[in-house]
PDB file of N, CA, C and O in Angstrom:
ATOM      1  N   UNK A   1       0.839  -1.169   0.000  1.00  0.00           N
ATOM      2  CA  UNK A   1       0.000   0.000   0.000  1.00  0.00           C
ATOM      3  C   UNK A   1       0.891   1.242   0.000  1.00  0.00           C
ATOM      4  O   UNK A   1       1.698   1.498   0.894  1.00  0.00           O
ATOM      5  N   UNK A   2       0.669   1.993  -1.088  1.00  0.00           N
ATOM      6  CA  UNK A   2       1.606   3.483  -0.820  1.00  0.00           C
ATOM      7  C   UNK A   2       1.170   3.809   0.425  1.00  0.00           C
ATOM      8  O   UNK A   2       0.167   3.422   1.024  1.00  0.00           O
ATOM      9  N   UNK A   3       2.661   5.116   0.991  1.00  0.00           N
ATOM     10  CA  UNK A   3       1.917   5.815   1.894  1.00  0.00           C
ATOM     11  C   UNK A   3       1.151   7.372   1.465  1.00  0.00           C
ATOM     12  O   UNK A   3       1.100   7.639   0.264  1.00  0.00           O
ATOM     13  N   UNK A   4       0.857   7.875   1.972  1.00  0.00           N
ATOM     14  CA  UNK A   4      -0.049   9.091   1.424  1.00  0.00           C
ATOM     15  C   UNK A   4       0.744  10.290   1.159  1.00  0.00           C
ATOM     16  O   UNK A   4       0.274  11.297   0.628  1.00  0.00           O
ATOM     17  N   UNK A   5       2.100  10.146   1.587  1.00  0.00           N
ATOM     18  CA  UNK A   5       3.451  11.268   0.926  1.00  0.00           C
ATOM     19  C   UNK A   5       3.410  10.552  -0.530  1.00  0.00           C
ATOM     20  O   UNK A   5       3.667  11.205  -1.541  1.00  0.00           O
ATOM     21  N   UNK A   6       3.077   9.186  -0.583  1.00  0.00           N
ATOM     22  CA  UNK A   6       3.558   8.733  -2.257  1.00  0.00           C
ATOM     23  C   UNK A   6       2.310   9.271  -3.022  1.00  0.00           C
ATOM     24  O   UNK A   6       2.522  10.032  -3.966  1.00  0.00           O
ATOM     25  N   UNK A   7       1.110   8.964  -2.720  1.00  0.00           N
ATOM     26  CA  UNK A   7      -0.178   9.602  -3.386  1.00  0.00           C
ATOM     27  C   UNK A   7      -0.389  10.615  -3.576  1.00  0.00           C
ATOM     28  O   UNK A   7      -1.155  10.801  -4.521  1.00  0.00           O
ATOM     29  N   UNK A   8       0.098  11.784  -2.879  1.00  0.00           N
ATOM     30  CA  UNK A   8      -0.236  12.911  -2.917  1.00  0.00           C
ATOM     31  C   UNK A   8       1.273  13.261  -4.241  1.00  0.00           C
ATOM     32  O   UNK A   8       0.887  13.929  -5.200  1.00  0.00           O
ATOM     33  N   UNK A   9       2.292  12.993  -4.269  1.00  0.00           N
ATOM     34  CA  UNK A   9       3.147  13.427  -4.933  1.00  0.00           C
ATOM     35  C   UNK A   9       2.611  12.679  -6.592  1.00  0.00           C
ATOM     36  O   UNK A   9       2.502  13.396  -7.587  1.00  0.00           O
ATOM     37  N   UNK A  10       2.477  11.967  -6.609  1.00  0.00           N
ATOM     38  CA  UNK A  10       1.741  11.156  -7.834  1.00  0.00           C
ATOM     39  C   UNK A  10       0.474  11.795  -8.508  1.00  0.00           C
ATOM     40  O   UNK A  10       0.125  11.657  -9.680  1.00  0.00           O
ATOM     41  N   UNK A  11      -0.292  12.707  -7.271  1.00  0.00           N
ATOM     42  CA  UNK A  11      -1.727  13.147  -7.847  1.00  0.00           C
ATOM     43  C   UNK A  11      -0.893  14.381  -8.090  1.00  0.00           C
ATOM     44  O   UNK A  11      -1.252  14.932  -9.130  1.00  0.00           O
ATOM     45  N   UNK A  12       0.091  14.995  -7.487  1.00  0.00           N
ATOM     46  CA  UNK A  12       0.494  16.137  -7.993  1.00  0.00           C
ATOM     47  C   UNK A  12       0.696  16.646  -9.705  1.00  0.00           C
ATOM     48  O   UNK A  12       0.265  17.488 -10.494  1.00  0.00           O
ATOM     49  N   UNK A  13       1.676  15.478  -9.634  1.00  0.00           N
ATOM     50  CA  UNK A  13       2.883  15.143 -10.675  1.00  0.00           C
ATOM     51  C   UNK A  13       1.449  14.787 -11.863  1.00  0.00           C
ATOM     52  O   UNK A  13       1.464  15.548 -12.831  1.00  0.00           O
ATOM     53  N   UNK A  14       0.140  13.623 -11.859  1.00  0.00           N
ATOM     54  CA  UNK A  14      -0.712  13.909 -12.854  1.00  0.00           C
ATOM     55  C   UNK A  14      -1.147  15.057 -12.930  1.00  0.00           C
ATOM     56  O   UNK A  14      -1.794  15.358 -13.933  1.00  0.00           O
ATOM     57  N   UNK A  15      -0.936  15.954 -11.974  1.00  0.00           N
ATOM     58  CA  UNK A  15      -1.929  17.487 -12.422  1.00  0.00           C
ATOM     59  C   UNK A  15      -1.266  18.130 -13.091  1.00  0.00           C
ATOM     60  O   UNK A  15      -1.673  19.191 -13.564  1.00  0.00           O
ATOM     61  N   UNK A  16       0.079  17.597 -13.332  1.00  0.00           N
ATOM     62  CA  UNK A  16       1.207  18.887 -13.903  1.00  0.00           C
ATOM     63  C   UNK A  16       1.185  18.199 -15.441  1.00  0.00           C
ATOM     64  O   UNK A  16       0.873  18.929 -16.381  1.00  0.00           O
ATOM     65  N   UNK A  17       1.487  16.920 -15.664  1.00  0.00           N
ATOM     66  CA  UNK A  17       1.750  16.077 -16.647  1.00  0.00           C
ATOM     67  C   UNK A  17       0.240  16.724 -17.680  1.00  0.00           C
ATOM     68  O   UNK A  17       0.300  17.085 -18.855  1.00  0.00           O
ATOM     69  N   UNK A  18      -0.909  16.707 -16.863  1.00  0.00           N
ATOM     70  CA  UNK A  18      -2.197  16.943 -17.506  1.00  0.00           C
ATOM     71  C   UNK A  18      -1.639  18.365 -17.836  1.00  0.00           C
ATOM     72  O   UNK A  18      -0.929  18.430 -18.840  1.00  0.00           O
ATOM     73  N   UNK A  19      -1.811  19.244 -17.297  1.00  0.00           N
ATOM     74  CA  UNK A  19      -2.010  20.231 -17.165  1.00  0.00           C
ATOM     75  C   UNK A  19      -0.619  20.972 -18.387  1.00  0.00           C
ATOM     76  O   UNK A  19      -0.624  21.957 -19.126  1.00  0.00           O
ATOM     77  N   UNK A  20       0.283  20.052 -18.124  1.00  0.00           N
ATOM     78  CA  UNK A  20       1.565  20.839 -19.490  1.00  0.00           C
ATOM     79  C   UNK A  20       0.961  20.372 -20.913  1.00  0.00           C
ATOM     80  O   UNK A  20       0.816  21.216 -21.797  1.00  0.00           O
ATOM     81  N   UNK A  21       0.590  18.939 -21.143  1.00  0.00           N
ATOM     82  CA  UNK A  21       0.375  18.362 -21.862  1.00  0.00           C
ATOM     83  C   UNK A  21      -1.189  18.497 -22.550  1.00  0.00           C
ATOM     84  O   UNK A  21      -1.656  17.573 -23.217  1.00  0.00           O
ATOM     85  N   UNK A  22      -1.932  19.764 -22.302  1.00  0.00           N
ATOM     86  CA  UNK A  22      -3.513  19.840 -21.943  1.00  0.00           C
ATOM     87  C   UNK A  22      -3.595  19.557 -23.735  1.00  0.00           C
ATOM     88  O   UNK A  22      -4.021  18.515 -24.232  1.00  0.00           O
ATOM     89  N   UNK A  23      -3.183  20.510 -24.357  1.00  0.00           N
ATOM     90  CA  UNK A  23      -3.539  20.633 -25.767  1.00  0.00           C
ATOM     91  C   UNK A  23      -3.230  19.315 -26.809  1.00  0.00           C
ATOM     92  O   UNK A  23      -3.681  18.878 -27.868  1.00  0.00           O
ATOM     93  N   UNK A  24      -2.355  19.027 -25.995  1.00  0.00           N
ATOM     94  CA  UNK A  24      -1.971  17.687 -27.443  1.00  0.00           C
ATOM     95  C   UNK A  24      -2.806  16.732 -26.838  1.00  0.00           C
ATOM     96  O   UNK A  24      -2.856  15.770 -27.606  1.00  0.00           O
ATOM     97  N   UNK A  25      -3.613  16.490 -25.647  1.00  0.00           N
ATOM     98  CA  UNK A  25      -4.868  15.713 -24.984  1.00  0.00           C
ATOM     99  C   UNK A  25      -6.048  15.962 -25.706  1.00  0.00           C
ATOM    100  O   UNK A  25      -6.718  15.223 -26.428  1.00  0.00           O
ATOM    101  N   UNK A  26      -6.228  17.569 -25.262  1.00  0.00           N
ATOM    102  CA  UNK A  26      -7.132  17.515 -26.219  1.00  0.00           C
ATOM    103  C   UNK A  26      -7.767  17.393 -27.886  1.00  0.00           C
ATOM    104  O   UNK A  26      -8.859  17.223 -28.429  1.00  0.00           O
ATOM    105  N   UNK A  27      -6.448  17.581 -28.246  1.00  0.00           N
ATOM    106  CA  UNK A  27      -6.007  17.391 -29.858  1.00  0.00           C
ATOM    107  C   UNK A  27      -6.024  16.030 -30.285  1.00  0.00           C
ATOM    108  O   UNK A  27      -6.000  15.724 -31.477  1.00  0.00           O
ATOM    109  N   UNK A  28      -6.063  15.221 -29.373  1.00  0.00           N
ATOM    110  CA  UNK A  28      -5.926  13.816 -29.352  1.00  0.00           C
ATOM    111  C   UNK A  28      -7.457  13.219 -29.108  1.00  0.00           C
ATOM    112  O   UNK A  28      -7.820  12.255 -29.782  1.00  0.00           O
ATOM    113  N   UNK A  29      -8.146  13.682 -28.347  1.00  0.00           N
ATOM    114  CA  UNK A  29      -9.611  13.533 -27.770  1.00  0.00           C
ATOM    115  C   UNK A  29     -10.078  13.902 -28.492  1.00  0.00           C
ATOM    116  O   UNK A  29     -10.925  13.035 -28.702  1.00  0.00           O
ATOM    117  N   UNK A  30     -10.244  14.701 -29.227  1.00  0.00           N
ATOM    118  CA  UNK A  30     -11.178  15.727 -29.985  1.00  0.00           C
ATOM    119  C   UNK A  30     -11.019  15.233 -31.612  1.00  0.00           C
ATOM    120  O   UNK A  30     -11.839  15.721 -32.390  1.00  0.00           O
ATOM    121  N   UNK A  31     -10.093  14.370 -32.116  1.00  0.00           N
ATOM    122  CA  UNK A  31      -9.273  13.961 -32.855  1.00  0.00           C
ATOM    123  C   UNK A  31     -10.356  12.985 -33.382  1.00  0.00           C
ATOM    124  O   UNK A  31     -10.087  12.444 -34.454  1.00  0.00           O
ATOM    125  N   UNK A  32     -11.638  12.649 -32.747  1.00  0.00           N
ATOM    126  CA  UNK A  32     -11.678  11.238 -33.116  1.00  0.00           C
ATOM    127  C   UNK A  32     -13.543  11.588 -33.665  1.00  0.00           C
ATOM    128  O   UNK A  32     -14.390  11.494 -32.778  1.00  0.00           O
ATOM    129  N   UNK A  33     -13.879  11.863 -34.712  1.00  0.00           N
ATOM    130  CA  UNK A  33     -15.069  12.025 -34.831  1.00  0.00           C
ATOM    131  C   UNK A  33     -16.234  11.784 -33.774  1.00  0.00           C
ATOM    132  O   UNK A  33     -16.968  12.613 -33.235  1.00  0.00           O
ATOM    133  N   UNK A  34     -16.198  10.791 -33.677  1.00  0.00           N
ATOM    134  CA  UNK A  34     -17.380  10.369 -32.784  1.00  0.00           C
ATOM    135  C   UNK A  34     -17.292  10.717 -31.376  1.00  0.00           C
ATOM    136  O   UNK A  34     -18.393  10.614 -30.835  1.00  0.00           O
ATOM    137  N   UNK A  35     -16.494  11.041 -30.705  1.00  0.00           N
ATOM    138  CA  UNK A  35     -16.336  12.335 -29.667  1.00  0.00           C
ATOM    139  C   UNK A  35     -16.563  13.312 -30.028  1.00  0.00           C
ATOM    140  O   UNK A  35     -17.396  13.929 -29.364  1.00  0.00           O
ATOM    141  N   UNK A  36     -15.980  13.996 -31.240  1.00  0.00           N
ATOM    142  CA  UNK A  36     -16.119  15.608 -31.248  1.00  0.00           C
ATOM    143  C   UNK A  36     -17.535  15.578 -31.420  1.00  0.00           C
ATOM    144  O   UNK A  36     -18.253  16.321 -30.752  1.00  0.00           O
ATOM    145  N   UNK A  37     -18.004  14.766 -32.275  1.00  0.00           N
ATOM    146  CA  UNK A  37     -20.013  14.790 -32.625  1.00  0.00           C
ATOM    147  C   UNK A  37     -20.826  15.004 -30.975  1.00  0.00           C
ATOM    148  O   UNK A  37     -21.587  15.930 -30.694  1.00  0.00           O
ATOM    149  N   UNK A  38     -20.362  13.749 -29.950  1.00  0.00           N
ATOM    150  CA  UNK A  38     -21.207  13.812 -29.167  1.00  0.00           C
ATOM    151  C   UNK A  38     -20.592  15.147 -28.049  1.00  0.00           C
ATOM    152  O   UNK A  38     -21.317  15.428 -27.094  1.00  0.00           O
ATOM    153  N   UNK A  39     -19.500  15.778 -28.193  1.00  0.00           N
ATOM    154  CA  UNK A  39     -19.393  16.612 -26.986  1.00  0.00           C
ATOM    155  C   UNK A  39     -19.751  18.188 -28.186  1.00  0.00           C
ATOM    156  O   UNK A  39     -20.082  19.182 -27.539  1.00  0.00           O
ATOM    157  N   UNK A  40     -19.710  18.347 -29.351  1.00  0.00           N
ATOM    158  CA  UNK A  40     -20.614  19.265 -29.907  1.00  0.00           C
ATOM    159  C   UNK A  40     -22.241  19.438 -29.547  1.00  0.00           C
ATOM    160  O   UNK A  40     -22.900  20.378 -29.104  1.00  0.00           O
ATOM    161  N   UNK A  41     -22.583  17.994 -29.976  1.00  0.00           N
ATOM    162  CA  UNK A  41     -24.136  17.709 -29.882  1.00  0.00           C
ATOM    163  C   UNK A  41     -24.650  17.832 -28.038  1.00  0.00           C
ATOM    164  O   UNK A  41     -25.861  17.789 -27.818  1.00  0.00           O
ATOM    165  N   UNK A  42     -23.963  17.935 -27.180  1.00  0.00           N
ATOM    166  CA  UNK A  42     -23.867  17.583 -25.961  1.00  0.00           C
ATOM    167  C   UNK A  42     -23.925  19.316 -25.511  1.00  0.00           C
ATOM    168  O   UNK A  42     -24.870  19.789 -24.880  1.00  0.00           O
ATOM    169  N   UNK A  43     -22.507  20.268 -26.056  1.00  0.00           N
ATOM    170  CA  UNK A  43     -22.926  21.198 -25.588  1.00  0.00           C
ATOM    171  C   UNK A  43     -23.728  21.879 -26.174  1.00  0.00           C
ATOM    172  O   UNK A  43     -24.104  22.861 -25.533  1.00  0.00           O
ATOM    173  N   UNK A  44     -24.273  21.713 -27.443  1.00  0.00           N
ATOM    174  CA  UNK A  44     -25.297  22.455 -28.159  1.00  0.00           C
ATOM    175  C   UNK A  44     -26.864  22.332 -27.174  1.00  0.00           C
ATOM    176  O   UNK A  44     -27.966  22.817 -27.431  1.00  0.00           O
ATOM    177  N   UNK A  45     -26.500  21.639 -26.205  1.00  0.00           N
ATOM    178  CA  UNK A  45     -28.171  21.153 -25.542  1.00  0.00           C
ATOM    179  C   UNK A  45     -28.005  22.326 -24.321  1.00  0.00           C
ATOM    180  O   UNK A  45     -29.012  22.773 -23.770  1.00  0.00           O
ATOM    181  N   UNK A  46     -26.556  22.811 -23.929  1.00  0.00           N
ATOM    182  CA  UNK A  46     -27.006  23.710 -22.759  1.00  0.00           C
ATOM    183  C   UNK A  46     -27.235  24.892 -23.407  1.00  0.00           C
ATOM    184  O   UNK A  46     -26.673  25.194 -24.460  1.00  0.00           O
ATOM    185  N   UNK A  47     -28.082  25.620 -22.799  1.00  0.00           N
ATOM    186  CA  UNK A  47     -28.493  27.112 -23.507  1.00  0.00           C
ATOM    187  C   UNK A  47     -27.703  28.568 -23.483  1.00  0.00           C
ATOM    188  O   UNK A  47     -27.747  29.528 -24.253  1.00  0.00           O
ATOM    189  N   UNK A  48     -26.868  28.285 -22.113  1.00  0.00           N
ATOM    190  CA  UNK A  48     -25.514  29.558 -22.409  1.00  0.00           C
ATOM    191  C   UNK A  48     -24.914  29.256 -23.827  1.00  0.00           C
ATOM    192  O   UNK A  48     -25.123  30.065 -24.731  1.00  0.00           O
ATOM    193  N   UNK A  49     -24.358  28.403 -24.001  1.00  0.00           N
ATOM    194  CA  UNK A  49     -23.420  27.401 -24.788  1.00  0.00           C
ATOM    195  C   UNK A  49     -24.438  28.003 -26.320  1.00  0.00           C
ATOM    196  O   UNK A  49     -24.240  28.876 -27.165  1.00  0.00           O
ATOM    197  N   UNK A  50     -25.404  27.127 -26.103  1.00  0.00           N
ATOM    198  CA  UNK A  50     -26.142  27.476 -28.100  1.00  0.00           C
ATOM    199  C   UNK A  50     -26.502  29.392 -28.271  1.00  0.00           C
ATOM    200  O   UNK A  50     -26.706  30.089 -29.265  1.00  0.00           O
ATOM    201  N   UNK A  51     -26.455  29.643 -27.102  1.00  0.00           N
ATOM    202  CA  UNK A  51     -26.525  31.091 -27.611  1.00  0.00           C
ATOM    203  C   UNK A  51     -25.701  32.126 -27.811  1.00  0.00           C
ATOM    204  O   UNK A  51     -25.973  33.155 -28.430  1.00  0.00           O
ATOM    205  N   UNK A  52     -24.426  31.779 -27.149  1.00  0.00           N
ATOM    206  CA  UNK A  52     -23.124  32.015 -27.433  1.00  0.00           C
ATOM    207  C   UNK A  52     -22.658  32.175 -28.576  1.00  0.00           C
ATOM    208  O   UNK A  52     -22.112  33.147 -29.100  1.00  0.00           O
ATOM    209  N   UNK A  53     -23.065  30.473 -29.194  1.00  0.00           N
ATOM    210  CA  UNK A  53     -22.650  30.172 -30.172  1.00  0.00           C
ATOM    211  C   UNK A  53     -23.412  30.584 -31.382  1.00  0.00           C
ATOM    212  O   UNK A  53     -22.811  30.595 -32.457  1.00  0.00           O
ATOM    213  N   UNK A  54     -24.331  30.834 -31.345  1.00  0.00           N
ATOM    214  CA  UNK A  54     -25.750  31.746 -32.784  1.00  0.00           C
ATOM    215  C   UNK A  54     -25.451  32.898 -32.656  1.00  0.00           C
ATOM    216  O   UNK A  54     -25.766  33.711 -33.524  1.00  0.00           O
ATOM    217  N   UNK A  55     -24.771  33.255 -31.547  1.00  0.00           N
ATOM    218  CA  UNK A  55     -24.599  35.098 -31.562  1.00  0.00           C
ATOM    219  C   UNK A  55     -23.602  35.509 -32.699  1.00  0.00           C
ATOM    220  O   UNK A  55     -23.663  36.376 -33.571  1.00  0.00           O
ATOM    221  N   UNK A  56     -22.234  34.143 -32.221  1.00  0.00           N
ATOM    222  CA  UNK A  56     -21.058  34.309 -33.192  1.00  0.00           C
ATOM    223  C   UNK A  56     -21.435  33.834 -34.323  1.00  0.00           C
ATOM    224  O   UNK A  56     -20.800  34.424 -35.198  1.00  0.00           O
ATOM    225  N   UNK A  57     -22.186  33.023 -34.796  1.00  0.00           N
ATOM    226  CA  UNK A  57     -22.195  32.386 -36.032  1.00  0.00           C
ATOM    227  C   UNK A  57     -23.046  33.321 -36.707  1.00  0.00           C
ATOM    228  O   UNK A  57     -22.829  33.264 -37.917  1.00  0.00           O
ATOM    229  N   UNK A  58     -24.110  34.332 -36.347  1.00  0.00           N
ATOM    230  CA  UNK A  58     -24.765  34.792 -36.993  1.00  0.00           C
ATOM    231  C   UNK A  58     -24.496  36.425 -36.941  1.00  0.00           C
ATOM    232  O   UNK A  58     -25.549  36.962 -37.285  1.00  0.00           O
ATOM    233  N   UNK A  59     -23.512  37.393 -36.649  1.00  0.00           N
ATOM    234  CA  UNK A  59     -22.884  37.996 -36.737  1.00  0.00           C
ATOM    235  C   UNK A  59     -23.092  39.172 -37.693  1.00  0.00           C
ATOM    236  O   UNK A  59     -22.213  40.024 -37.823  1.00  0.00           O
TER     237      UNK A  59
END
């Protein structure tokens, strides 16, 4: 069993690894059609989000 000096340095060290690495994650996630469809189609359902987005698109 780690001890909790090892866990906490490990959850650190993923927040940094995430956190340097954010864009080529998401470039990688976003990369794959059938994600980008459902997290488009996903935020198009909240209403800040679709009106945001008709403000810019319709301009």
């Amino acid at each position: 069993m780690l001890s909790s000096l090892t866990r906490i340095a490990l959850f650190i060290g993923g927040i940094y690894a995430i956190y340097r690495y954010r864009y080529r994650i998401f470039n990688r996630v976003f990369g794959n059609p059938t994600i980008r469809r459902f997290a488009i189609s996903t935020s198009m359902n909240i209403p800040f989000i679709r009106n945001k987005m008709m403000q810019q698109a319709f301009r």
